[in-house]
Structures are given as C-alpha cells and as structure tokens.
DRENROGU-643396 format. One record per residue: chain; z, y, x negated of N, C-alpha, C, O in turn. Coordinates in nm, 3 decimals, decimal comma. Each point is the difference from the previous one (the first is absolute). Example, Ala and Ser with C-alpha at 12.3 -4.5 7.8 and 13.67 -1.06 7.14 Angstrom:
! residues 2
PT   chain       n_Z       n_Y       n_X      ca_Z      ca_Y      ca_X       c_Z       c_Y       c_X       o_Z       o_Y       o_X
PT       A     0,780    -0,569    -1,319     0,000     0,119     0,089     0,000     0,120    -0,090     0,066    -0,002    -0,104
PT       A    -0,138     0,107     0,139     0,006     0,119    -0,082     0,073     0,109     0,077     0,017     0,111    -0,051
! end
This chain:
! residues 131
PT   chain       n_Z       n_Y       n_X      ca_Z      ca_Y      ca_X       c_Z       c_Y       c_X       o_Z       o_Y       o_X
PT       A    -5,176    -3,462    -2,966    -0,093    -0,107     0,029    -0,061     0,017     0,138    -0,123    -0,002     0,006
PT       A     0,204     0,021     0,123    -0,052     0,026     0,124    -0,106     0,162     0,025    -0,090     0,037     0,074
PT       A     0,160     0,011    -0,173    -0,140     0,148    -0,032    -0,125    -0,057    -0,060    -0,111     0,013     0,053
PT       A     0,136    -0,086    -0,178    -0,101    -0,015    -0,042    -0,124    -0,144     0,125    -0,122    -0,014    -0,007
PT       A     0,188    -0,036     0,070    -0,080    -0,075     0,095    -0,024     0,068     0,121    -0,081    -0,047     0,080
PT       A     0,161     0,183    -0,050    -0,052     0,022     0,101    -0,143     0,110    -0,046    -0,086     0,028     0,084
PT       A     0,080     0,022    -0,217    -0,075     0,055    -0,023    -0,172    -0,122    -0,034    -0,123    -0,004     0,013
PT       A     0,185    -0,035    -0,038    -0,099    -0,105    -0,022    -0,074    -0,099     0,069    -0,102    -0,056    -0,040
PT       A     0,188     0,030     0,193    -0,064    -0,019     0,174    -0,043     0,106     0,052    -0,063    -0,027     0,102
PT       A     0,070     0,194    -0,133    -0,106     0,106     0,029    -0,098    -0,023    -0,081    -0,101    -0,001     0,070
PT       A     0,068    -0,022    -0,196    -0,113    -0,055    -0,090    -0,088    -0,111     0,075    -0,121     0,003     0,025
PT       A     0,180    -0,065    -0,006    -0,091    -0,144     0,075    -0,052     0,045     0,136    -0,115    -0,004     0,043
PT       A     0,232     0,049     0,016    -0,073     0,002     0,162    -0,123     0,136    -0,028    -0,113    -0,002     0,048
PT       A     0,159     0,096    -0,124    -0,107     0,104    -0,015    -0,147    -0,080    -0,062    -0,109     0,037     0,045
PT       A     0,114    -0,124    -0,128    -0,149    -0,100    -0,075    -0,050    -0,019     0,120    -0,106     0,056     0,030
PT       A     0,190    -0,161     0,087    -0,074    -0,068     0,091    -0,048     0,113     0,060    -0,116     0,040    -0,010
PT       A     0,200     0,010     0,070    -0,041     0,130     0,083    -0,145     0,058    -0,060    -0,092     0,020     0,079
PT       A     0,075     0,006    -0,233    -0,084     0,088    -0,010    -0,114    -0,110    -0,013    -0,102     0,033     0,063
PT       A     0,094    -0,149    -0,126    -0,117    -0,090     0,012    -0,054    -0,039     0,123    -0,123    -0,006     0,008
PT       A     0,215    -0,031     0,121    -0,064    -0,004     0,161    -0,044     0,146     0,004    -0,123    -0,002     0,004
PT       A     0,162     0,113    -0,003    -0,053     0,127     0,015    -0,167     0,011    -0,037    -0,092     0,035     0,074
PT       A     0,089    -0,077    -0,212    -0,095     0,005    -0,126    -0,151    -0,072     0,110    -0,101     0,061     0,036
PT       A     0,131    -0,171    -0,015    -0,097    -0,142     0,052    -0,037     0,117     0,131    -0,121    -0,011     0,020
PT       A     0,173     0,104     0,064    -0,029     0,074     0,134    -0,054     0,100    -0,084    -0,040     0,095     0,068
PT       A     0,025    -0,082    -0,180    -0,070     0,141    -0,034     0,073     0,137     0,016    -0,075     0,095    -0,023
PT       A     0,178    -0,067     0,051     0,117     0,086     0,074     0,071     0,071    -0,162     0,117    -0,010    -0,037
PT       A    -0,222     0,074    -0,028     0,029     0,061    -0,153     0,128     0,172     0,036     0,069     0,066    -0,077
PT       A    -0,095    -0,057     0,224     0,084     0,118    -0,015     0,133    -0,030     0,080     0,098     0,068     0,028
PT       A    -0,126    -0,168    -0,009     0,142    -0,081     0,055     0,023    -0,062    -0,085     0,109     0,055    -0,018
PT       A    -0,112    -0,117    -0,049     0,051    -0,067    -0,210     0,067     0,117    -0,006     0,116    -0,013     0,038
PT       A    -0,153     0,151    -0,081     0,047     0,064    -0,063     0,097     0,059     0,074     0,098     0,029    -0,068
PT       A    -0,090    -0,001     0,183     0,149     0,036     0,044     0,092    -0,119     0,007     0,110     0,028     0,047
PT       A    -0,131    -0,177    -0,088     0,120    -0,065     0,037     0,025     0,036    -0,159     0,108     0,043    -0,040
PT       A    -0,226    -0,068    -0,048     0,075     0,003    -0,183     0,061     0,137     0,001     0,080     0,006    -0,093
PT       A    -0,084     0,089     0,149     0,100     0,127     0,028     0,102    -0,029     0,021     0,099    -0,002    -0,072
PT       A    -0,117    -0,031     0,205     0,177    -0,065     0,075     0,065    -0,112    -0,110     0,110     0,054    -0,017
PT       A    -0,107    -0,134    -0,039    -0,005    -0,093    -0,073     0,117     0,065    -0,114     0,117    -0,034    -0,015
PT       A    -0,196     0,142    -0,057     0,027     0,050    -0,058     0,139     0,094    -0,013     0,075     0,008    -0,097
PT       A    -0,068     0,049     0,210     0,061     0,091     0,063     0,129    -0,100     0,064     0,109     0,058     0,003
PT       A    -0,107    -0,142     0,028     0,073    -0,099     0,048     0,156    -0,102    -0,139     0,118    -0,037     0,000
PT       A    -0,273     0,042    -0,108     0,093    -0,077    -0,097     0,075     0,145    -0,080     0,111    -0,022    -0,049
PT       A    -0,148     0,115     0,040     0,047     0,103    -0,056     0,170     0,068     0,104     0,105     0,059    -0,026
PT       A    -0,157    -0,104     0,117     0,156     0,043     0,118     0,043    -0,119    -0,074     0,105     0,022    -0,062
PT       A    -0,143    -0,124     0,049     0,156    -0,117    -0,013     0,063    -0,005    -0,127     0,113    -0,046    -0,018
PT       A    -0,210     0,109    -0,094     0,075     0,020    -0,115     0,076     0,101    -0,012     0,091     0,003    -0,084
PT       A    -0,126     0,120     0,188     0,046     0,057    -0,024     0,218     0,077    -0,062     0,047     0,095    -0,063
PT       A    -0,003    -0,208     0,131     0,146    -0,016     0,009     0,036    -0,063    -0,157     0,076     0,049    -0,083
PT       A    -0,135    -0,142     0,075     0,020    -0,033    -0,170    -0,032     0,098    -0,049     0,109     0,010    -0,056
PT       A    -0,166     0,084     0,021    -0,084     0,078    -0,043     0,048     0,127    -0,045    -0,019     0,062    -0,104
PT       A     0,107    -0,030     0,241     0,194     0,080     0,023     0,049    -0,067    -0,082     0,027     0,086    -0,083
PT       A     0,000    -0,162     0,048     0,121    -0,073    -0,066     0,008    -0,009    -0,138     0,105    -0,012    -0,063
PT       A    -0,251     0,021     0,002    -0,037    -0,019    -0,120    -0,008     0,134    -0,045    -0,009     0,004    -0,123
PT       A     0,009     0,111     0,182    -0,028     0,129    -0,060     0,177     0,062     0,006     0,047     0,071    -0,089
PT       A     0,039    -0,121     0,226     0,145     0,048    -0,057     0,013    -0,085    -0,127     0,043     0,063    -0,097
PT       A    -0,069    -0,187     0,077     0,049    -0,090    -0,106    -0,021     0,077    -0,153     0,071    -0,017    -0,099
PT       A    -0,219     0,126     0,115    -0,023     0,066    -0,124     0,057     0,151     0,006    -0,007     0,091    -0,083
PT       A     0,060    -0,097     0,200     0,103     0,155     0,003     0,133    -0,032    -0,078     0,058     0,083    -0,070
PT       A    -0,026    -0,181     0,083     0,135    -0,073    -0,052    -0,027    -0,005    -0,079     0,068     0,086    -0,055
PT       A    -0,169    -0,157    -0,067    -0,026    -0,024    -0,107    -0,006     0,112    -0,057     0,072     0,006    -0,100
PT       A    -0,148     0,116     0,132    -0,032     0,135    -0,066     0,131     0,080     0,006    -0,018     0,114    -0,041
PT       A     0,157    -0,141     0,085     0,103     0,015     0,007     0,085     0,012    -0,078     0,050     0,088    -0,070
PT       A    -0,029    -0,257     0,106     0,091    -0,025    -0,135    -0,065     0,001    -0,161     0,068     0,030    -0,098
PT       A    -0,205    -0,068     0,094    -0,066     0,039    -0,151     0,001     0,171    -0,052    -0,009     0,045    -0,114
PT       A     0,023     0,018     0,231    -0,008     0,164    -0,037    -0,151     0,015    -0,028    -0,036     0,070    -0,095
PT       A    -0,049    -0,130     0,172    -0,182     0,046    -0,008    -0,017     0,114     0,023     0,078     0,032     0,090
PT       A    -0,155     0,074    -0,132     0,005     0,100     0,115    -0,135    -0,045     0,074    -0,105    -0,055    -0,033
PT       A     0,173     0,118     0,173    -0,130    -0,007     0,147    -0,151    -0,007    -0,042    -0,085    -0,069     0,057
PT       A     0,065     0,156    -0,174    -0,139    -0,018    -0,005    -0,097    -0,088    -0,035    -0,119     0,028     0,012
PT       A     0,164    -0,152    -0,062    -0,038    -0,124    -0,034     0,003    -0,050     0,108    -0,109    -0,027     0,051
PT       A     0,199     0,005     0,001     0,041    -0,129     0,095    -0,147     0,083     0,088    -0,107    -0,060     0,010
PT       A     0,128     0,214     0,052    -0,097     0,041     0,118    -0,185    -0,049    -0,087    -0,080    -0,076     0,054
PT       A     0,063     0,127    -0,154    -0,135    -0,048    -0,076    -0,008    -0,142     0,029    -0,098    -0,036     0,064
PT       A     0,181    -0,049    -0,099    -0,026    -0,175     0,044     0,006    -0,003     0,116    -0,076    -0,087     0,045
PT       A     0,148     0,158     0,053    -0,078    -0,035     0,123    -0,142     0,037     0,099    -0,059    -0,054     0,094
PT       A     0,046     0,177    -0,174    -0,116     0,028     0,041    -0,141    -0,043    -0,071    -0,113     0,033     0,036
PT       A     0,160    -0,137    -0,173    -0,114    -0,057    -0,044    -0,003    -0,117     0,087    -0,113    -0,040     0,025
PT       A     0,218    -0,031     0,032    -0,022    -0,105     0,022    -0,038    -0,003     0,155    -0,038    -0,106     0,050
PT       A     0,049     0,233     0,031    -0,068     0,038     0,116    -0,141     0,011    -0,017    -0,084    -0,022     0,088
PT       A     0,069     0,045    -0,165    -0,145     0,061    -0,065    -0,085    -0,081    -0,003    -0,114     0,012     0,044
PT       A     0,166    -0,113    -0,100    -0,064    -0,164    -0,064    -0,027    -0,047     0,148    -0,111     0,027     0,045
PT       A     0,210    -0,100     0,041     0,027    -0,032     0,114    -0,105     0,047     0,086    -0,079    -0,083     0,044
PT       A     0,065     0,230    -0,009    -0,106     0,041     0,103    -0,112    -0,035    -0,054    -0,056    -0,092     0,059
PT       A    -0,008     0,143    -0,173    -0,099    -0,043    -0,060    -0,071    -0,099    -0,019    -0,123    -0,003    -0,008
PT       A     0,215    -0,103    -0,002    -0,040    -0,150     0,012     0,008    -0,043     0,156    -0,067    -0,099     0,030
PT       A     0,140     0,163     0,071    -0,025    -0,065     0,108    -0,194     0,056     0,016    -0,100    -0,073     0,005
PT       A     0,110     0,245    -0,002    -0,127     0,035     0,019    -0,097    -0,059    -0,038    -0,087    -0,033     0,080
PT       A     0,077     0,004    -0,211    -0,091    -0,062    -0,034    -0,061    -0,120     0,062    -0,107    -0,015     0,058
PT       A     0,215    -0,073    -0,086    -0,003    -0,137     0,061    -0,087     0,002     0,156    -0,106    -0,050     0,036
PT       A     0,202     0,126     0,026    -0,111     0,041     0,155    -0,101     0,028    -0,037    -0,087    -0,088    -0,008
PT       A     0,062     0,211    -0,025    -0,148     0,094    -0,044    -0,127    -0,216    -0,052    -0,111    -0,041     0,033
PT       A     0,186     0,005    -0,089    -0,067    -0,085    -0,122    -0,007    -0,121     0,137    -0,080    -0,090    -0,026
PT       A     0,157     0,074     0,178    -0,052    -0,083     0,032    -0,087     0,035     0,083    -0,073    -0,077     0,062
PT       A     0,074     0,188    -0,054    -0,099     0,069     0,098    -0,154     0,010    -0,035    -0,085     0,035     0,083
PT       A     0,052    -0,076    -0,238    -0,108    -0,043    -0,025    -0,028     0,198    -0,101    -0,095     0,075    -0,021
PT       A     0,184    -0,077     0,003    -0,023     0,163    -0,069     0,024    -0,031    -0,139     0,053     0,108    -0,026
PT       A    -0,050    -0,178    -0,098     0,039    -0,014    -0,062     0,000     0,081    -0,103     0,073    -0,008    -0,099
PT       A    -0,168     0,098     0,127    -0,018     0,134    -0,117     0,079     0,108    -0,010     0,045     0,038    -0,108
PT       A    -0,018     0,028     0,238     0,088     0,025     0,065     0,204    -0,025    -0,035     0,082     0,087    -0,028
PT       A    -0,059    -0,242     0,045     0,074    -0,046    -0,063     0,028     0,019    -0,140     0,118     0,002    -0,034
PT       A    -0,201     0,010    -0,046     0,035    -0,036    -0,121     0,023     0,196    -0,047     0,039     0,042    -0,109
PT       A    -0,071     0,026     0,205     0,031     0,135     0,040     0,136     0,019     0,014     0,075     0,090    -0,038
PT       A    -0,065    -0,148     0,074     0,186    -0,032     0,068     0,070     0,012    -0,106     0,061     0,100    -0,038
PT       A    -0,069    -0,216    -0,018     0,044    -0,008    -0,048    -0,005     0,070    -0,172     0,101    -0,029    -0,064
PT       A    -0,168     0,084     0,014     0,005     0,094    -0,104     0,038     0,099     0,056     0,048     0,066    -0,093
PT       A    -0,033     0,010     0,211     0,071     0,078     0,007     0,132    -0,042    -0,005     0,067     0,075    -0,071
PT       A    -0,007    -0,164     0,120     0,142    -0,029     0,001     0,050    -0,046    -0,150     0,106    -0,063    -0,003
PT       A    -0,164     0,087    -0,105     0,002    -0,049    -0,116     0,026     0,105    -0,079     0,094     0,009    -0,079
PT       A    -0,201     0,090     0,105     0,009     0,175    -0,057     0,144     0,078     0,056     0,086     0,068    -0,056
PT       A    -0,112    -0,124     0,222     0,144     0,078     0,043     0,151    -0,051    -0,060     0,100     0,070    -0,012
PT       A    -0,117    -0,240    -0,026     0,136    -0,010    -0,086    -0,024     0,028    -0,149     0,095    -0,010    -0,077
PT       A    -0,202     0,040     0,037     0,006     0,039    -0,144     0,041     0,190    -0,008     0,052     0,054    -0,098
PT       A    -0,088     0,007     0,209     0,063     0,189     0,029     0,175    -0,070    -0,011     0,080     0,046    -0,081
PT       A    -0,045    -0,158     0,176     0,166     0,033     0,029     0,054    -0,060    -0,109     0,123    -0,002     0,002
PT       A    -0,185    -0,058    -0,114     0,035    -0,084    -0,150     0,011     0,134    -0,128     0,066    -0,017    -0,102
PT       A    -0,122     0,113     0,123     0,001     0,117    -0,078     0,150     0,066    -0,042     0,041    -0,003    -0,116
PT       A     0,026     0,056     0,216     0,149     0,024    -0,004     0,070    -0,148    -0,054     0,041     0,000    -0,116
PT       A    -0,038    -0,030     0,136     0,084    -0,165    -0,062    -0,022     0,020    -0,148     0,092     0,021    -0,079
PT       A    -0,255    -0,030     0,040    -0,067    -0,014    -0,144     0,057     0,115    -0,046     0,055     0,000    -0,110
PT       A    -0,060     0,101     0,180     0,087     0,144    -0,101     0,183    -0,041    -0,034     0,037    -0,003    -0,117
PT       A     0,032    -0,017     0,199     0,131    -0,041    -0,044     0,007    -0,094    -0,061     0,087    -0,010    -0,088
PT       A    -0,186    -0,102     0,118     0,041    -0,112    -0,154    -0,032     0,093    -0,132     0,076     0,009    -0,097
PT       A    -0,193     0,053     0,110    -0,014     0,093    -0,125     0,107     0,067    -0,097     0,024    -0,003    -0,121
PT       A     0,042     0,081     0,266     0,076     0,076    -0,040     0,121    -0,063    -0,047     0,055     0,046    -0,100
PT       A    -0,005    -0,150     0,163     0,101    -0,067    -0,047    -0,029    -0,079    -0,109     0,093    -0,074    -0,032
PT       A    -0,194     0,068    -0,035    -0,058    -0,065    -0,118     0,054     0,083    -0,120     0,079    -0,028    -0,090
PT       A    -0,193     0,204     0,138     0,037     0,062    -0,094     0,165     0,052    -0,034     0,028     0,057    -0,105
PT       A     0,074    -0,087     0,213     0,127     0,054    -0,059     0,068    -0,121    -0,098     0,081     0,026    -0,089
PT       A    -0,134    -0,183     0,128     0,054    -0,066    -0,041    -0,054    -0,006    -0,143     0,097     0,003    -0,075
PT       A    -0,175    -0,008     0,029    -0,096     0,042    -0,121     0,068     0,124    -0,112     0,023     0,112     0,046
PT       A     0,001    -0,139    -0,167     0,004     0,064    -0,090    -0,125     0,090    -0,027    -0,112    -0,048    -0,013
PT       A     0,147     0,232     0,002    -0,104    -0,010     0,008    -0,029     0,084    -0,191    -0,113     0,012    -0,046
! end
C-alpha cells in the first residue's frame, strides 16, 4: 500500500509540475521532468520487482518448468513494459504516429519470442495425440 502511494504522489507532483511548466511554455523542460518521473517510479518498483521474479524462480522449481518459458515470459513482459512506457512518452510528446510505431514493434517483437513456446505446445500436442 505505501508503494503503491508513494508511486502515486510521484504521479501527482509530476501533473502539477508538468501543468505549471506547460502555462511557462518550457516544452523541453516538461520533457525532462516526464523522463525523470519516469525513471524515478521505475527505481521504486524496482525491489518488488526482485521479489516477484525469485517468486517465479521458485515456482519454475518446484513445478519442474524448464527455464525457457519462465525466460520467454519475461522477456515478453519486458517487452510489453518498455514499449508501453515508450510509447506513452513518444504519444505525450505530441508524436503520436510515431507511438503507435512503438508500439507494433513491441507487438511483432513478442509475437518472434511466442514462436518457440507455439512449437512445444505443438510438439507436445503431437506426442500426446494418437497418431
């Protein structure tokens, strides 16, 4: 609860911040505080963040996963993550074409790391399958 409010008093003070900014006309000073901003709430998650990825080392453990799932879900869900921050910036920056750039690439790039996955369900289809 105290993460999620302290992430969420960098949200607010960053609005005010960037709307007094906005009214001075100061468009390349907006964009380095929505940088910092950024860069700021990403350090504080970061520790949960540790915690939640041993939590799926443990899990991929005791289930007997092998590594290569668990590493594919995390790098889709890195994938997703940057992408949508980029965008989101790119998109407040008044680029929105750009953005929407962003983000289909980050869409194509988790549909390349979804390929290996789609082959072993396959494959584990076809052994389970009479044939």
């Amino acid at each position: 609860m105290a993460l999620a409010m302290r992430v969420a008093g960098i949200g607010l003070v960053t609005a005010v911040l960037l709307s007094a900014l906005g009214q001075f006309q100061q468009r390349g000073l907006q964009t380095a505080v929505r940088l910092g901003a950024v860069a700021v709430v990403l350090a504080v998650i970061l520790a949960p963040l540790a915690e939640v990825l041993a939590a799926l080392d443990r899990l991929t453990a005791i289930a007997h996963v092998r590594g290569l799932y668990l590493g594919v879900l995390l790098k889709v869900l890195g994938i997703a993550y940057l992408t949508t921050i980029g965008a989101s910036l790119t998109a407040d920056l008044g680029e929105s074409a750009l953005a929407a750039k962003i983000e289909l690439a980050g869409k194509i790039l988790i549909l390349v790391l979804a390929v290996p996955v789609l082959g072993g369900i396959m494959a584990l289809l076809l052994n389970i399958l009479p044939r």
